[in-house]
C-alpha positions as CSV (number, residue, x, y, z in Angstrom):
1,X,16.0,26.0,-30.2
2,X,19.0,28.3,-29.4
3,X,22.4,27.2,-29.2
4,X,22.3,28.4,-24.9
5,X,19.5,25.8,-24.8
6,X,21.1,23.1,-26.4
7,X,24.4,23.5,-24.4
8,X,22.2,23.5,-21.1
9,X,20.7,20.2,-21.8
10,X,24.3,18.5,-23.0
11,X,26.1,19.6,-19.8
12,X,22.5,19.2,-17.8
13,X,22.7,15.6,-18.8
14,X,26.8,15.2,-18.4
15,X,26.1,16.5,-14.6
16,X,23.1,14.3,-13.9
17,X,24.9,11.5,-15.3
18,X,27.6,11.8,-13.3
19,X,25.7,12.3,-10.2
20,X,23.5,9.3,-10.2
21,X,27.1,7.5,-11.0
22,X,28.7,9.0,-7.6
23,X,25.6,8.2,-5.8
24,X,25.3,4.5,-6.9
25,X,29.1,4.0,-6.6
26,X,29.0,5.8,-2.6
27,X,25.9,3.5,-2.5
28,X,27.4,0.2,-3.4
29,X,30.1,0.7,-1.1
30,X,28.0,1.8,2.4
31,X,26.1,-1.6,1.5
32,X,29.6,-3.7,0.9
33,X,30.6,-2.1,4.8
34,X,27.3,-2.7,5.7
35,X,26.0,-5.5,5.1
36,X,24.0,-6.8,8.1
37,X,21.4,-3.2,7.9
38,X,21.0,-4.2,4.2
39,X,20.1,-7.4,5.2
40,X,17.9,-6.4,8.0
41,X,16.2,-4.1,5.1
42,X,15.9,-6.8,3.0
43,X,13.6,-8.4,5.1
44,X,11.5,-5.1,6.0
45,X,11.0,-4.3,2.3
46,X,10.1,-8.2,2.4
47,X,6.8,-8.1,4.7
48,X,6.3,-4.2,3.8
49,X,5.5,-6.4,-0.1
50,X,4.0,-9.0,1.5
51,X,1.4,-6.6,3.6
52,X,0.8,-5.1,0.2
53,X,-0.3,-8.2,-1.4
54,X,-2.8,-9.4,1.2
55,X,-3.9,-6.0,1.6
56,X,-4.7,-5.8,-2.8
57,X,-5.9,-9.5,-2.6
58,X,-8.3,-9.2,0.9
59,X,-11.2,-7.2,-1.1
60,X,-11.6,-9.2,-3.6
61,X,-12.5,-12.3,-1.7
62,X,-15.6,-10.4,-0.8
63,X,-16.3,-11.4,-4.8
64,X,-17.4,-14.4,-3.4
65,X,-20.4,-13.7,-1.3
66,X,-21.1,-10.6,-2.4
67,X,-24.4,-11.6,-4.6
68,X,-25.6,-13.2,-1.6
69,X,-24.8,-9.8,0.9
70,X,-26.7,-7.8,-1.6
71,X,-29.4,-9.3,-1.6
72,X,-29.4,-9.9,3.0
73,X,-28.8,-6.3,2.7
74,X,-32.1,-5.5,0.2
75,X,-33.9,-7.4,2.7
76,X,-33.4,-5.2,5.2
77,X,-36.1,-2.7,7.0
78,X,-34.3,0.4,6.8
79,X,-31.3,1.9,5.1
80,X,-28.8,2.6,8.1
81,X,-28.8,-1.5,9.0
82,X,-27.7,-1.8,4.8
83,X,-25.3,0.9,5.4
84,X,-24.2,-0.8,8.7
85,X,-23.4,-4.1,7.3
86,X,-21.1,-2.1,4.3
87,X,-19.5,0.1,6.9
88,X,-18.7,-3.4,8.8
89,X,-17.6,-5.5,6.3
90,X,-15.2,-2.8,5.1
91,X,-14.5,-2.0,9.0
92,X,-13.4,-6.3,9.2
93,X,-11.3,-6.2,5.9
94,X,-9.3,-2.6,7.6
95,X,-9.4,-4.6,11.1
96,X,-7.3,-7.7,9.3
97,X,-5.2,-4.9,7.6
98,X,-3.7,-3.9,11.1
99,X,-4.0,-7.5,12.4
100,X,-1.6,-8.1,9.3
101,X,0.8,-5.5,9.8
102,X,1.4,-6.0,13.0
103,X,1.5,-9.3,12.9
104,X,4.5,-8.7,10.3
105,X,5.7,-6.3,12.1
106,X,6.6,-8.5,14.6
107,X,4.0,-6.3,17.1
108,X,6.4,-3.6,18.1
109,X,6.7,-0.2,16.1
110,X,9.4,2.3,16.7
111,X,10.0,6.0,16.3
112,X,7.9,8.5,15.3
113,X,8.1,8.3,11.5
114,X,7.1,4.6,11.3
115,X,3.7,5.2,12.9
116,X,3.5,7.7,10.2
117,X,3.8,5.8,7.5
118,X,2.4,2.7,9.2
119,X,-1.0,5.2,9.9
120,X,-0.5,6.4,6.1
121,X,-0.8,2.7,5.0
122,X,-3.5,1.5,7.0
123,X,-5.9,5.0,5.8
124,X,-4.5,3.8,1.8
125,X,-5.3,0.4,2.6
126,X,-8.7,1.5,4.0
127,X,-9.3,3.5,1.1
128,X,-8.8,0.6,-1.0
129,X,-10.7,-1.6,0.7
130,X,-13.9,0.6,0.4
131,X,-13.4,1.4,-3.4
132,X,-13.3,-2.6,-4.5
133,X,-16.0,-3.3,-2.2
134,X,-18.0,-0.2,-3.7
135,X,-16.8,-1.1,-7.4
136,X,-18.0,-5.0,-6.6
137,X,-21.2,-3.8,-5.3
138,X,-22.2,-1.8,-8.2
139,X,-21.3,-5.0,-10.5
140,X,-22.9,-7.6,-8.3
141,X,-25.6,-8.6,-10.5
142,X,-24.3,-8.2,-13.8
């Protein structure tokens, strides 16, 4: 490695160091004169973790009667009303996901940018929900 290189990464590292150190400092004090919006944050990081964890834990309680949906869906006539009872159990579980957040959310959402990350989350959460219900499918009967 050249001697250019080495230099670069000693004074790369001095700089970054220093940086993060300014930052953290500028940010300890905004949150010492501010101490009410960090509190308020607090509590939005709070139910933002707590929406999280019943959105990860809602699937799986479908672990529970799943052998027994299986087999009211192989019993079924036709494909779409097996499809139909997939697409609406997955469509309840995203349904409670909203219920949930808005519920949190004390039912009021403001600004532009929240409904984008509140719309982000629910489509993730959806996602989610249809990936456990497809992976607890697929290991039903084993």
């Amino acid at each position: 490695m050249s001697v250019f290189a080495e230099v670069g990464k000693f004074v790369g590292a001095k700089v970054a160091g220093t940086l993060i150190t300014m930052a953290m400092l500028a940010g300890g004090v905004w949150c010492y004169y501010n101490w009410d919006d960090v509190k308020a944050f607090g509590a939005v990081i709070k139910a933002v973790l707590f929406w999280i964890l019943l959105v990860a834990a809602l699937p799986w309680s479908s672990f529970l009667f799943m052998k027994p949906l299986m087999g009211f869906q192989s019993n079924l006539n036709s494909e779409k009303a097996a499809a139909a009872v997939s697409i609406g159990l997955i469509g309840l579980y995203c349904l409670l996901d909203i219920f949930f957040a808005f519920q949190l959310g004390d039912w009021s959402d403001k600004g532009g940018f929240s409904w984008f990350v509140l719309i982000l989350g629910l489509v993730a959460a959806g996602a989610y929900n249809f990936v456990i219900c497809e992976s607890l499918a697929r290991n039903a009967d084993k």
